[in-house]
VOGU-3710 file (C-alpha; in Angstrom, 3 decimals, decimal comma):
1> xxxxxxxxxx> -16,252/9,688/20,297  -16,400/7,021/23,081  -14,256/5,432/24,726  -13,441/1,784/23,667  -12,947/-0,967/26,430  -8,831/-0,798/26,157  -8,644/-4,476/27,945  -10,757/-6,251/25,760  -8,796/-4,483/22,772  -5,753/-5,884/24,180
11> xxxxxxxxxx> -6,990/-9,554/24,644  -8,417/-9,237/21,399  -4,950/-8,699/20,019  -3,596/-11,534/21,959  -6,262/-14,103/20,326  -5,314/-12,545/16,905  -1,674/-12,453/17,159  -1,698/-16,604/18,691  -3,972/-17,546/15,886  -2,016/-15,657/13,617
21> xxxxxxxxxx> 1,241/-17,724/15,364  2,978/-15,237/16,141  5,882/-15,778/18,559  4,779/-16,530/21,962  6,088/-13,469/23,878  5,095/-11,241/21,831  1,319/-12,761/22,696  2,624/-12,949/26,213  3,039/-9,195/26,132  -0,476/-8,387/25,508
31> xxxxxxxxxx> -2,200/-10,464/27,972  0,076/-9,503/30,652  -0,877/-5,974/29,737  -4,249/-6,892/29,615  -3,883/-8,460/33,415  -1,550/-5,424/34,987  -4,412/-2,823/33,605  -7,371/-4,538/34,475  -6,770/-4,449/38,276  -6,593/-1,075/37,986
41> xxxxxxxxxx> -9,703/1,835/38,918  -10,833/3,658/35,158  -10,180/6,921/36,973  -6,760/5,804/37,620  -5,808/4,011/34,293  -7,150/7,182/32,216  -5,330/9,426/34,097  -1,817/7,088/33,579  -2,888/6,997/29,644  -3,198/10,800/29,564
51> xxxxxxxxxx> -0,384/11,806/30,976  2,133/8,676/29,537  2,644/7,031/33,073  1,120/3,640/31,726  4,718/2,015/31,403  5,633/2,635/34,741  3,178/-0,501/35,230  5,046/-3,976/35,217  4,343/-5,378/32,398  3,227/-2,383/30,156
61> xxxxxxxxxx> 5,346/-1,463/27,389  5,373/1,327/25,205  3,523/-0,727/21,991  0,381/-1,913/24,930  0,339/1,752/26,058  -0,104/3,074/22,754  -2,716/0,643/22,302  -4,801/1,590/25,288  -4,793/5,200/25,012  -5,991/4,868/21,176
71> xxxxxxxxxx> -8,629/2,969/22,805  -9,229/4,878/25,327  -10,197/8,338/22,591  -12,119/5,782/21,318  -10,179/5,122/17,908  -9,394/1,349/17,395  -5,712/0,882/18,023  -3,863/0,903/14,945  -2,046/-2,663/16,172  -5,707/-4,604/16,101
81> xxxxxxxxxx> -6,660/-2,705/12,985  -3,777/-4,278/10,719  -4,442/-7,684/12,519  -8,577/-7,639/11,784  -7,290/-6,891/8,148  -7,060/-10,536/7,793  -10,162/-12,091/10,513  -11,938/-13,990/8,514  -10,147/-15,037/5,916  -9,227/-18,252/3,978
91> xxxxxxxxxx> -5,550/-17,512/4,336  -4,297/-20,636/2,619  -6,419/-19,446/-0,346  -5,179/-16,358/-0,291  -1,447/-17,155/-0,642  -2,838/-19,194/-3,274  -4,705/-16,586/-5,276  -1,464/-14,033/-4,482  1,209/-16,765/-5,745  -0,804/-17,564/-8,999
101> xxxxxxxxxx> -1,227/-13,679/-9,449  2,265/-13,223/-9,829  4,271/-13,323/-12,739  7,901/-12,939/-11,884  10,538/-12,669/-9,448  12,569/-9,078/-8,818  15,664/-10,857/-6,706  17,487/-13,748/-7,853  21,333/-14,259/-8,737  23,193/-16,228/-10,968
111> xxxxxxxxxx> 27,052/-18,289/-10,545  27,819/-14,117/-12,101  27,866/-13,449/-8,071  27,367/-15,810/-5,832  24,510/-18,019/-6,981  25,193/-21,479/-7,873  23,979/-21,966/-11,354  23,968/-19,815/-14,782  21,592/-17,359/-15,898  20,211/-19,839/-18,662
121> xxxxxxxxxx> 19,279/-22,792/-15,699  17,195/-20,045/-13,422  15,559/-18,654/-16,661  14,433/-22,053/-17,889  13,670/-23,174/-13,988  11,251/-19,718/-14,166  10,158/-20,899/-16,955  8,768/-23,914/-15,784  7,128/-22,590/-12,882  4,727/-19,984/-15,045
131> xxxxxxxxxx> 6,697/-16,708/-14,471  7,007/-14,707/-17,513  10,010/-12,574/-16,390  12,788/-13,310/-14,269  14,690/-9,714/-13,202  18,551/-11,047/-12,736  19,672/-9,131/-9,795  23,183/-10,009/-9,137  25,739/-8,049/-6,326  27,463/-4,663/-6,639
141> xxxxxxxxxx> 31,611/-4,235/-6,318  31,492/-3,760/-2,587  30,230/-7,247/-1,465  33,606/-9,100/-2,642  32,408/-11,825/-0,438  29,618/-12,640/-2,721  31,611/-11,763/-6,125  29,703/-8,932/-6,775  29,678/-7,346/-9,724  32,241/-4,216/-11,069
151> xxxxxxxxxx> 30,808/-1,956/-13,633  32,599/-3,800/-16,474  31,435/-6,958/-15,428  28,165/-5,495/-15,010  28,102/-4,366/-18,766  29,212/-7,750/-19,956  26,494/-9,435/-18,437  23,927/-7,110/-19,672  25,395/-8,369/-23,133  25,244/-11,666/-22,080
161> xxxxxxxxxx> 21,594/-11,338/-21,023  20,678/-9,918/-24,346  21,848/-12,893/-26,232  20,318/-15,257/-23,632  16,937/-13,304/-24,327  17,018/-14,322/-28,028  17,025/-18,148/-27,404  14,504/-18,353/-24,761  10,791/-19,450/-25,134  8,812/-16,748/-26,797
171> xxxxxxxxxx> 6,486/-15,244/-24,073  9,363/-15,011/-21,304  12,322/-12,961/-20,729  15,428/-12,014/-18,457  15,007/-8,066/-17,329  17,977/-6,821/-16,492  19,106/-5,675/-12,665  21,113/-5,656/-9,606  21,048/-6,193/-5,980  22,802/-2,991/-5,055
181> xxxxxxxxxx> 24,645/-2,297/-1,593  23,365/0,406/0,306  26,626/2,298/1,951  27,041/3,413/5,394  25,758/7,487/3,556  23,308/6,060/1,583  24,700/5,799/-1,595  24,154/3,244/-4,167  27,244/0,800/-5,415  27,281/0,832/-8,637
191> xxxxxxxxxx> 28,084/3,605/-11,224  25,042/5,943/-11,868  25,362/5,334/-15,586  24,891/1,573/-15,130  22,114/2,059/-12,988  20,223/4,177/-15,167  20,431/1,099/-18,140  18,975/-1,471/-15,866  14,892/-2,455/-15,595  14,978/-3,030/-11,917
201> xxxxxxxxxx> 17,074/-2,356/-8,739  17,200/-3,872/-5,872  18,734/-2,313/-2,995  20,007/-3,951/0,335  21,551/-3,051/3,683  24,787/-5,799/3,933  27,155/-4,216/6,459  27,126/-2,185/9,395  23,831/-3,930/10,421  24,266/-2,896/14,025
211> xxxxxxxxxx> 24,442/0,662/13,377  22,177/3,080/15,668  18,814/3,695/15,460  19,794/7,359/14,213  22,327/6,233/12,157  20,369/3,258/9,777  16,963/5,682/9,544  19,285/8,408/7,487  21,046/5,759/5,575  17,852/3,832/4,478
221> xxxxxxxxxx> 16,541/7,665/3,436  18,620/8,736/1,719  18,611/5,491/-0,563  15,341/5,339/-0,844  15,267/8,950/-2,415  17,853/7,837/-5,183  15,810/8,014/-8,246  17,198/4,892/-9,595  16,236/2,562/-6,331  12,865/0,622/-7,125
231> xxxxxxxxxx> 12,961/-2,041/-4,433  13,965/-2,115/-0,772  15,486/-5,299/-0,392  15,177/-7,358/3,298  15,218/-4,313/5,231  16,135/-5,307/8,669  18,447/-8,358/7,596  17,904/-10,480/9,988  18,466/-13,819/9,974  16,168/-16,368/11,943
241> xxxxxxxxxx> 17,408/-19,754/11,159  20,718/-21,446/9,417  21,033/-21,398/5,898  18,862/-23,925/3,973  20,766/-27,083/2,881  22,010/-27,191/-0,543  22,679/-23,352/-1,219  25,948/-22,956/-3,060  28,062/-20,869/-4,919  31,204/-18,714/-3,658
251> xxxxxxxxxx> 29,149/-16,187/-1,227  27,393/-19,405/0,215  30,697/-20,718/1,337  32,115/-17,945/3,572  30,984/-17,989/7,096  27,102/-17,130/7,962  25,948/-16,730/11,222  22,956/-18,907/12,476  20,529/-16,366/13,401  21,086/-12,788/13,298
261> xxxxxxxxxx> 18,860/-9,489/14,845  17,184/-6,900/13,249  18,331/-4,013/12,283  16,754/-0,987/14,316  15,359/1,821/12,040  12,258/4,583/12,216  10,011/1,812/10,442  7,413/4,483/9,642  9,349/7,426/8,578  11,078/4,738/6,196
271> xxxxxxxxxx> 7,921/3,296/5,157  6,126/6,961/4,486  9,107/7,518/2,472  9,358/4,208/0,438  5,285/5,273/-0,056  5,924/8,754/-1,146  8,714/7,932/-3,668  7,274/5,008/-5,177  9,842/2,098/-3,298  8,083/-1,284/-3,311
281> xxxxxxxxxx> 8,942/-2,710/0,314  10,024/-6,241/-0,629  8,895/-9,688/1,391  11,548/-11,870/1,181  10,725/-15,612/0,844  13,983/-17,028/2,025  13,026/-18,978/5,071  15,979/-17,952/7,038  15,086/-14,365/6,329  11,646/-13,870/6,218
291> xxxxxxxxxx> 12,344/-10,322/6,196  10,894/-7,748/6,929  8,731/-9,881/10,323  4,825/-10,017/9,984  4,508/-6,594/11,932  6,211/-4,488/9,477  4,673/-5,846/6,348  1,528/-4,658/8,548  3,134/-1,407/8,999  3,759/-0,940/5,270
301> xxxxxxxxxx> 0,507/-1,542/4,465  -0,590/1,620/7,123  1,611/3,206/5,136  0,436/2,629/1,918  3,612/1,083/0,576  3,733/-1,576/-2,717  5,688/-4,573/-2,261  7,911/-7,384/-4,272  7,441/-10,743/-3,220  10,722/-12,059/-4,222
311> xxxxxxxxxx> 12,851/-14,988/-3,492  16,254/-14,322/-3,651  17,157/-17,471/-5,229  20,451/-18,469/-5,643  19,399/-21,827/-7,501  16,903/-23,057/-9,595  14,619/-24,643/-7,062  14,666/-21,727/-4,817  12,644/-19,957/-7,301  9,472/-21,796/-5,781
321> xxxxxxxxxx> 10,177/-20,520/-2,442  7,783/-17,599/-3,948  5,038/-19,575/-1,569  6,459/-18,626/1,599  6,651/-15,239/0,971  3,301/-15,314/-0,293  1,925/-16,920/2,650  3,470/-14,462/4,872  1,836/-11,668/2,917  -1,793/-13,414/2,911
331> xxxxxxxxxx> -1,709/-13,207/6,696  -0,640/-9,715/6,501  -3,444/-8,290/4,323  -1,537/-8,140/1,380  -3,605/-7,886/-1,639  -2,241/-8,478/-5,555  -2,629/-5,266/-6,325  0,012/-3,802/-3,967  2,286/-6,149/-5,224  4,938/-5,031/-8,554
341> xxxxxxxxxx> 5,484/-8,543/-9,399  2,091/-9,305/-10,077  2,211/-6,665/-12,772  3,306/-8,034/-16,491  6,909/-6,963/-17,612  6,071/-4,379/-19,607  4,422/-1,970/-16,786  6,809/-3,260/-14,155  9,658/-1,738/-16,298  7,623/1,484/-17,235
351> xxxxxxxx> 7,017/2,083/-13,245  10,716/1,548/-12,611  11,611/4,390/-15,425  9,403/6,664/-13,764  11,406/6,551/-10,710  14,104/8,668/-12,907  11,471/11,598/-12,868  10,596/11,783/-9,136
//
C-alpha cells in the first residue's frame, strides 16, 4: 500500500474540524502539525514516524503523530475517517430526520429526586412533543444531594408509576428506571432485586470525577459488565457552561460549579466494552453537558457502540432539549439506527432484558 501525503491529511483535518466548529485549538493543533512536519526532508520525517520520535517536534503531539504514521502505511488516519463520515452532508437535516426518528427519552427525573415537577407534568409534556414513552430515571440512595431514591422509595414509585400508566393517553406510557450511581468499585446503587424489575437503567459517574486514568477505566468496566446496566450515562461529566436558567428542584439548589473537566478514562477499551456487552453510549442534550465531546461520540461509532440520545430533563420543557443532542450526533455520523430511543417501547424493553443473559 502507498504511502498517503501525511500533511495534506493533517490540513485536511484542520478544514474539517473548523467547519465542523470545533474549538479553536484543537484546529490550531493540526495546522501547527501540519507546519512543524512540512519543513522537514521525507527521509527524515519517515524515519521520526517509524521509530515514535515525531513528538519530540514542537508542536507535534501524540494524536498528529498517530495521524501521520497511519498516513504514512498508507491507511487513512482513523481521526479524518470519523470526520469524512459526515462531508457532505445536510447536517441540519439530519438532526432533523434523527429527532423525528425518535420516540422517547431514557433520562429524565421527576420532584421524586431532584427534578422540579411530578411524574404526571413530564409524561403529559412528552406527550405533547410526539414521544410515545418516557423512561423515568430518577437517583439512587447515594446521591443525597439530589434526593435520590432508597429501595423503598424506589418500590413506591414503581407503584405510583403503574397507576399513573392507567390514566394516560392510550398510545403512551411511563417505563420504569433509574439513574444509578456508579461507585468508586464499580458497583451499581441500588439493590440488585430492584434493578432487575426496572425497563431501563441508566448509569452515571457522580463522585470521585478526578480519579486517575487507571483508576476510572476499571470502575467504568466493571459497571458496564453488570448485566443489569443498559445505558452509560454522560461519561466524562464534564461540565462546559453554568446551569441553564430556570432548573429547579432540591439537587438544583446545592452548589454547581460553572464549568467542570473531563474525566480521564481508556475511551476505547470502555467503548469496545460498552460494544461487546450491548451498553448504549448515551449523548446527553443538556447544554452545559454536552457529554460525551464530539470526538468520542466519533470514537463510539469506531467502536461500534449504540447510543441514547437523552435529555436529562429535570422539567417539562427540557424534554425538547432532545434537538441539541441530536444535532451533536448528526455531525458525528450518527445514524437512527444506532440509536435505542429510536426503537418503539416494546423492543427497547426486550433489548434491556437481554442484558440479564449476557
Amino acid at each position: 500500500m502507498s504511502a498517503r501525503d501525511p500533511i495534506a491529511d493533517l490540513r485536511r483535518i484542520a478544514f474539517l474540524l473548523e467547519r465542523a466548529n470545533e474549538a479553536t485549538y484543537r484546529v490550531r493543533a493540526f495546522r501547527s502539525a501540519a507546519t512543524a512536519l512540512a519543513a522537514l526532508p521525507t527521509r527524515e520525517l519517515t524515519e521520526r514516524a517509524r521509530t515514535g520520535r515525531l513528538t519530540e517536534l514542537p508542536g507535534v503531539g501524540d494524536v498528529t503523530a498517530r495521524c501521520v504514521a497511519e498516513s504514512l502505511t498508507g491507511e487513512e488516519p482513523v481521526y479524518l475517517r470519523r470526520l469524512l463520515a459526515t462531508e457532505g452532508t445536510d447536517l441540519d437535516a439530519a438532526a432533523t430526520a434523527l429527532r423525528t426518528a425518535l420516540r422517547g427519552d431514557c433520562h429524565t427525573h421527576s420532584d421524586w429526586s431532584d427534578g422540579g415537577s411530578p411524574i404526571e407534568e413530564m409524561a403529559l409534556a412528552a406527550v405533547e412533543l410526539g414521544h410515545e414513552y418516557l423512561v423515568l430515571t430518577d437517583h439512587s440512595p447515594r446521591l443525597k444531594v439530589a434526593r435520590g431514591l432508597t429501595a423503598d422509595r424506589l418500590r413506591q414509585q414503581l407503584d405510583h408509576v403503574a397507576k399513573v400508566n392507567e390514566a394516560l393517553p392510550e398510545g403512551f406510557r411511563i417505563l420504569t428506571g433509574i439513574e444509578v450511581d456508579i461507585l468508586a468499585d464499580g458497583s451499581l446503587d441500588q439493590d440488585e432485586e430492584l434493578l432487575a424489575r426496572l425497563d431501563v437503567v441508566v448509569g452515571s459517574v457522580h463522585s470521585g470525577l478526578n480519579d486517575e486514568r487507571a483508576k476510572m477505566t476499571r470502575r467504568m468496566l466493571t459497571a458496564i459488565a453488570n448485566p443489569h446496566l443498559d445505558i452509560l450515562g454522560h461519561c466524562t461529566g464534564r461540565m462546559v457552561s453554568s446551569r441553564p436558567a430556570g432548573v429547579k428542584g432540591p439537587g438544583d439548589r446545592a452548589h454547581r460549579p460553572r464549568t467542570r473537566a473531563e474525566s480521564d478514562f481508556d475511551a476505547d477499551a470502555v467503548f469496545a466494552a460498552c460494544a461487546e456487552r450491548g451498553v448504549a453510549v448515551e449523548i446527553n442534550s443538556r447544554p452545559e453537558r454536552q457529554d460525551p465531546p464530539k470526538r468520542l461520540i466519533r470514537r463510539a461509532m469506531e467502536a461500534g457502540c449504540h447510543f441514547a440520545v437523552n435529555t436529562d430533563a429535570h422539567a417539562p420543557g427540557q424534554l425538547d432539549w432532545q434537538r441539541f443532542g441530536c444535532e451533536r450526533a448528526a455531525l458525528c455520523g450518527v445514524p437512527a439506527d444506532r440509536v435505542v430511543n429510536a426503537w418503539d417501547a416494546d423492543r427497547l424493553v426486550d433489548w434491556a432484558r437481554e442484558h440479564a443473559t449476557r
